[in-house]
C-alpha positions in Angstrom: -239.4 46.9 91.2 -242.5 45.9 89.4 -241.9 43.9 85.7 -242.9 47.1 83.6 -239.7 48.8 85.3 -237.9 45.6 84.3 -239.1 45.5 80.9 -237.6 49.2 80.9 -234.4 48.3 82.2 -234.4 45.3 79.3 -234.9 47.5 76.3 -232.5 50.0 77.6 -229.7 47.0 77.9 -230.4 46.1 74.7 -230.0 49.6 73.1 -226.7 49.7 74.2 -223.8 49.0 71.9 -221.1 47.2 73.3 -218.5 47.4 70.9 -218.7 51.0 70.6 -216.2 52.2 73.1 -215.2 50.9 76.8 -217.2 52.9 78.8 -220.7 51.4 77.0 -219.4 48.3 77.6 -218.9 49.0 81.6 -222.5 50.6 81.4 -223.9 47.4 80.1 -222.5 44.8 82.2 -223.9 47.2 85.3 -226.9 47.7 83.8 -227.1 43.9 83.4 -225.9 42.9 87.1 -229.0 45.3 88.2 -231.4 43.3 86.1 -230.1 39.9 87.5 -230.1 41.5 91.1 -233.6 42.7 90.6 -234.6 39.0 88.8 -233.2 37.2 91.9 -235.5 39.5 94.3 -238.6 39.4 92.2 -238.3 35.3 91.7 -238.1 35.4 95.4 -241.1 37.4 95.5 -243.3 35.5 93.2 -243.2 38.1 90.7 -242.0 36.1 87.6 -241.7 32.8 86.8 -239.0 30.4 85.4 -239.1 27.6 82.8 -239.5 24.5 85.1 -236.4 22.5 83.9 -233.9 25.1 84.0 -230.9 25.0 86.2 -232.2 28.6 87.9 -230.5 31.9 88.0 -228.0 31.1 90.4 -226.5 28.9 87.9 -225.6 31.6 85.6 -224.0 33.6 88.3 -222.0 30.2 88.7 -221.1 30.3 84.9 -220.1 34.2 84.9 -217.9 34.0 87.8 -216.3 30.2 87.0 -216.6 30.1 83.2 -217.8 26.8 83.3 -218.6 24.4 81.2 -221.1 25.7 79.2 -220.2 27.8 76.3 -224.1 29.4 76.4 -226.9 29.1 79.2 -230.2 30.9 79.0 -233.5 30.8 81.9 -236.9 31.4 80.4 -238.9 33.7 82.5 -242.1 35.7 82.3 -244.6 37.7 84.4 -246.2 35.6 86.9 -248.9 34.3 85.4 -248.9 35.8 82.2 -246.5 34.1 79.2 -247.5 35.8 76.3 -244.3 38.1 76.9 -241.7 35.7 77.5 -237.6 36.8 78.2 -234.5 35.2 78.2 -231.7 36.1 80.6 -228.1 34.5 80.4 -224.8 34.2 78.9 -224.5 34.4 75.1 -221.4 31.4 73.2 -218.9 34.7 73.8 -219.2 34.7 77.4 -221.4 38.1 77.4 -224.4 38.5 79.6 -227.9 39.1 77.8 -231.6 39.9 79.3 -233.4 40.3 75.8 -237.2 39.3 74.6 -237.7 35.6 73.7 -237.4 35.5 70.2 
């Protein structure tokens, strides 16, 4: 996956309403475990980049699965090389996954 299929899979996460029925709100949450999966393969890669003094990705995995003690936890990232377009992936106060444009 290259970033511009990521920023794809980003807008089309966010153009999904949640609260609309149940199975939106399955879509979302698989569209959102692809994006992380993808994020953890193209950090690997060297693809994009994360704010230096973040806990990483893997913590938020840690936080999804253990609900821990953090009520919200975001990691910074951006095309290698390139922060003008800046993202934010994590877990939103009501325990919900996001992967939206920095704001």
């Amino acid at each position: 996956m290259d970033f511009e299929e990521l920023e794809k899979d980003i807008d089309q996460l966010n153009s999904i309403y949640i609260k609309a029925n149940h199975k939106s709100r399955e879509r979302y949450y698989a569209l959102y475990n692809q994006i992380y999966e993808n994020l953890l393969k193209m950090e690997s890669e060297g693809i994009i980049e994360l704010e230096a003094d973040t806990k990483g990705l893997g913590y938020l995995r840690e936080l999804q699965i253990n609900d821990g003690p953090e009520f919200s936890y975001t990691v910074h990232f951006w095309k290698k090389d390139d922060k003008t377009k800046r993202y934010r992936v994590g877990v939103c106060i009501r325990g919900i996954p996001i992967c939206k444009p920095d704001d």
